[in-house]
Backbone as a ProteinNet text record, in pm:
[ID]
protein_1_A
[PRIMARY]
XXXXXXXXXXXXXXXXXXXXXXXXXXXXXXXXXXXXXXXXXXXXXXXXXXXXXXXXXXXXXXXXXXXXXXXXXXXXXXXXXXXXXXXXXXXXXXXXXXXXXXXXXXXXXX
[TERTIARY]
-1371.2	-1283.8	-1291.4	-1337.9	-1330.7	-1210.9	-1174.3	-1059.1	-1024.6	-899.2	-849.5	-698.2	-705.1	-598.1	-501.2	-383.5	-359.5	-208.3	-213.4	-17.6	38.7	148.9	268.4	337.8	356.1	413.7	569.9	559.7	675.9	833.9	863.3	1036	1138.2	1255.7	1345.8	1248.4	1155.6	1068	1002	983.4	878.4	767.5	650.1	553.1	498.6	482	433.7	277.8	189.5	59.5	21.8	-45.9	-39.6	-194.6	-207.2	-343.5	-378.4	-479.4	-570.6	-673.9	-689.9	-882.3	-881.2	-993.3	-1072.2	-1057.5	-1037.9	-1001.4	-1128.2	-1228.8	-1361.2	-1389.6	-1515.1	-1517.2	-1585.1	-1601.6	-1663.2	-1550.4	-1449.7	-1343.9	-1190	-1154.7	-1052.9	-1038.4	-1163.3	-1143.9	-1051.8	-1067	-955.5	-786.2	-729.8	-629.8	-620.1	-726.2	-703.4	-708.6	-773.3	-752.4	-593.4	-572.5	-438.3	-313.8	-319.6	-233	-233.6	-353.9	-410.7	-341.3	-330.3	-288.3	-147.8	-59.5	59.4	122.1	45.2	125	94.1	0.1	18.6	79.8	161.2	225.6	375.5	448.9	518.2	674.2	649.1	753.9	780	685.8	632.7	728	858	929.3	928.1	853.6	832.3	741.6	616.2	510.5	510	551.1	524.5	404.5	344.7	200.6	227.6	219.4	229.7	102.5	108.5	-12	4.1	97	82.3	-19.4	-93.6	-219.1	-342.9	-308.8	-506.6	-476.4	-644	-708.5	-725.9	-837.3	-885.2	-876	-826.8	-824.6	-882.6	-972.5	-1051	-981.5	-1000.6	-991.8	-941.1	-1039.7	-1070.7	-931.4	-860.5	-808.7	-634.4	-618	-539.3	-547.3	-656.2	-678.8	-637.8	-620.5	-603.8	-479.1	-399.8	-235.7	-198.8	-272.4	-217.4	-253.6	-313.3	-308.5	-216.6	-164.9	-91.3	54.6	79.1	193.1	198	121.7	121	164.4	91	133	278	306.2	373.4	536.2	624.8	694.7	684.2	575.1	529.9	601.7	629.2	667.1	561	531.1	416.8	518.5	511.5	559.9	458.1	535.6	508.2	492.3	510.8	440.5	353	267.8	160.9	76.9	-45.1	-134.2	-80.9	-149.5	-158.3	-253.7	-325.5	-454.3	-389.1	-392.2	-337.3	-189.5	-104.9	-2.7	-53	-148.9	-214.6	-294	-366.6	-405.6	-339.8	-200.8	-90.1	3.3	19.6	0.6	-47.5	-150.5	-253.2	-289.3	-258	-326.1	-141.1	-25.2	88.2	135.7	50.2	130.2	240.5	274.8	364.3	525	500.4	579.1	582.6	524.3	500.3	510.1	482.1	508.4	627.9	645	791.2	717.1	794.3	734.4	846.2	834.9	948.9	875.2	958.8	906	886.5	892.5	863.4	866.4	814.4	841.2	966.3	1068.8	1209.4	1282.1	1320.8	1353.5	1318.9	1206.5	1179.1	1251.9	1370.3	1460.7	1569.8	1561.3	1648.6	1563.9	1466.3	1389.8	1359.2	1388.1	1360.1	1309.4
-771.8	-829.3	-744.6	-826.3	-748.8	-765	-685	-658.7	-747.4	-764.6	-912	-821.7	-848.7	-801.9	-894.8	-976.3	-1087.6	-994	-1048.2	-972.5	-1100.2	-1119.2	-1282.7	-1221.6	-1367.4	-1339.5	-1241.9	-1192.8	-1067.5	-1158.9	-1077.3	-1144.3	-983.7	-983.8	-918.6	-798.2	-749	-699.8	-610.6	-675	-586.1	-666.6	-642.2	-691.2	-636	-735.7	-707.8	-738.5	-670.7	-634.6	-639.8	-775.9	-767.3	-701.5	-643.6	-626.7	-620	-654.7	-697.4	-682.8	-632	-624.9	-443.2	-383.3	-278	-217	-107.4	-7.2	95.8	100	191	186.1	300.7	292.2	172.7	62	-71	-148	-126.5	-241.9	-201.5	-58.4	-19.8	-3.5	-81.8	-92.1	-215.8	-266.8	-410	-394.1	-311.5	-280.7	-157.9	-78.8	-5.9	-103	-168.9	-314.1	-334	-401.6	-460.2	-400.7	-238	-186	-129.8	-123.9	-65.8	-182.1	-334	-394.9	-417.1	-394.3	-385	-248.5	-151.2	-21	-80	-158.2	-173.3	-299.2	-382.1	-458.7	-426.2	-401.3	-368.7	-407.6	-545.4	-647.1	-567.5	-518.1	-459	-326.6	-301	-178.2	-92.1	-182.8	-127.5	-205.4	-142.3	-207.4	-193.9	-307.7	-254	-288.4	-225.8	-254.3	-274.5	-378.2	-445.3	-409.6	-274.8	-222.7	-291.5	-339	-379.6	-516.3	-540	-587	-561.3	-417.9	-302	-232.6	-306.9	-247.5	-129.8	-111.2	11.5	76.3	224.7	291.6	420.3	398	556.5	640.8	775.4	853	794.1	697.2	640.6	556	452.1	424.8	521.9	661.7	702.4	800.1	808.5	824.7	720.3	625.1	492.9	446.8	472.7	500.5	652.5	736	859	804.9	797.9	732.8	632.2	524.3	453.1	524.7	605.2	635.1	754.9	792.8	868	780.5	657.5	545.8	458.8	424.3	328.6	402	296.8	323	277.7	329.7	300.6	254.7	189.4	180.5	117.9	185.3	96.4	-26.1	-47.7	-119.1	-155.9	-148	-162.9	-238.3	-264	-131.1	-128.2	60.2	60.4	61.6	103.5	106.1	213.9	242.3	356.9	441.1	398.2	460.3	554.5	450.1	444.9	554.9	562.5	633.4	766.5	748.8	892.6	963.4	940.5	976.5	985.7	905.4	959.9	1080.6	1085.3	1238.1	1353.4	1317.7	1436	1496.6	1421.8	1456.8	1475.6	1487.3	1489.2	1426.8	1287.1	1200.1	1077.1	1093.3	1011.4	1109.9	1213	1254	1279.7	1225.2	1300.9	1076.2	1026.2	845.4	797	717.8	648.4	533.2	532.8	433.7	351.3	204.6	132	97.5	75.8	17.4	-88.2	-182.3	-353.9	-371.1	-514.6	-527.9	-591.3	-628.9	-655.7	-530.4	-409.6	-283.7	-222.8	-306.7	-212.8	-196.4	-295.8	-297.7	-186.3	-122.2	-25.6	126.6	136.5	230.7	278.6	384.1	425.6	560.2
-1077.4	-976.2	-849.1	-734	-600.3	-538.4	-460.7	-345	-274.6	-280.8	-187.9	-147.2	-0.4	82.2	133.9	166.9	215.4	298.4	391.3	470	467.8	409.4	411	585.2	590.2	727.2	721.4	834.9	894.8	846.1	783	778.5	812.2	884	976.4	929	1048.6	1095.4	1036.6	813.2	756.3	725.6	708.8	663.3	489.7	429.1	304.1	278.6	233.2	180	88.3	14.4	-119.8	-157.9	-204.7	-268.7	-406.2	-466.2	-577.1	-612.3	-724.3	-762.1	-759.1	-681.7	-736.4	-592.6	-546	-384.5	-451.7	-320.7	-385.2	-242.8	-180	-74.6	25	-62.6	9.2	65.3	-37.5	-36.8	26.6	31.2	56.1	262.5	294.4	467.9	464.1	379.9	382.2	398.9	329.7	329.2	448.6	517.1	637.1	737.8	735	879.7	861.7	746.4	755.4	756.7	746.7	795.7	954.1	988.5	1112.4	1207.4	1137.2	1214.3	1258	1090.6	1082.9	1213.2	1216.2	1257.7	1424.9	1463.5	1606	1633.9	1564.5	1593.4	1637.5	1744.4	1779.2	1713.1	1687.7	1586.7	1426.4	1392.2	1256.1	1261	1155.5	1152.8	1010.8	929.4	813.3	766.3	670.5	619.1	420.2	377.4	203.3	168.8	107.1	47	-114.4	-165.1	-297.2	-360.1	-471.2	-527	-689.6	-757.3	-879	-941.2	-839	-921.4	-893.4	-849	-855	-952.4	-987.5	-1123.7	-1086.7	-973	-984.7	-853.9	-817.3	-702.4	-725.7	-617.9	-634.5	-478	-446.6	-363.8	-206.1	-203.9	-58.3	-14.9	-165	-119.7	-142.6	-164.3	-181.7	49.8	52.2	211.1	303.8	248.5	342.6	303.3	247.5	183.5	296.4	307.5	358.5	530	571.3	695.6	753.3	626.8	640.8	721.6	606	543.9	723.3	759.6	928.7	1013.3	1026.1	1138.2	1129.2	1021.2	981.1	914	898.9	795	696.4	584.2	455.7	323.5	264.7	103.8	-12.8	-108.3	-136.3	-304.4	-381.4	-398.1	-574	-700.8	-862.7	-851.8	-1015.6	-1123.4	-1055	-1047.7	-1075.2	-1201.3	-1173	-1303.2	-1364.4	-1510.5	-1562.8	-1450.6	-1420.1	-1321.7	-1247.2	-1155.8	-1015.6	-995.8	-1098.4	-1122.1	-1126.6	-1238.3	-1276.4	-1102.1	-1042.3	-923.9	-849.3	-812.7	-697.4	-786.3	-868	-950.8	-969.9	-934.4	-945.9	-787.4	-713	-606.7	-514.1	-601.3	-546.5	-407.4	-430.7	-334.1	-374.9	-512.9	-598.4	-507.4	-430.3	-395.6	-248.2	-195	-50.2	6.1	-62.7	-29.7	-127.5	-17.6	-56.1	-204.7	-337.6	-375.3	-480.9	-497.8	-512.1	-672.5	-755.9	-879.7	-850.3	-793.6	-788.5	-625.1	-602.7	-492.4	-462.8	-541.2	-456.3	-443.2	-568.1	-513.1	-365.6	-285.2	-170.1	-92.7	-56.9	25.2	-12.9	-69.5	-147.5	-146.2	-125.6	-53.6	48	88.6	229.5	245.1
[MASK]
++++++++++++++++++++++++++++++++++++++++++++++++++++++++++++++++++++++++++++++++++++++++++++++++++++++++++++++

């Protein structure tokens, strides 16, 4: 399964990011566009990125979460993987990013 990025339209001025499939360094420019786009939209006051249906995240896309998370006001948004958990763990950004167990908790995150 390859990478599919989609943003639902802006509601009282957050944008949500769903992403899907496999973040590797081919596929994880998808989700840097679409936040790249979110953070220069002026309307845009918070961006959630909906990670609970990637399979797979390597390095690249834990760099493109950390860039995010500079420009934007970030939340990323569960379950994650076993994976994916395990690497924002290891690399101690399960603590340094805001992260919501689901995506309706996000509003309850800050």
């Amino acid at each position: 399964m390859r990478a599919h990025v989609q943003a639902l339209p802006d509601e009282d001025g957050t944008r949500i990011i769903l992403c899907a499939g496999e973040f590797d360094v081919a596929t994880s420019v998808l989700l840097d566009a679409a936040l790249a786009t979110a953070a220069a939209d002026t309307t845009v006051t918070r961006t959630v990125v909906d990670l609970s249906q990637v399979a797979f995240a390597d390095s690249t896309l834990l760099n493109v979460l950390v860039k995010g998370h500079r420009t934007q006001r970030l939340v990323l948004a569960g379950p994650l993987s076993p994976r994916l958990q395990r690497i924002l763990t290891l690399s101690g950004l399960d603590t340094a990013l805001r992260i919501a167990p689901d995506l309706r908790s996000t509003a309850e995150t800050e």
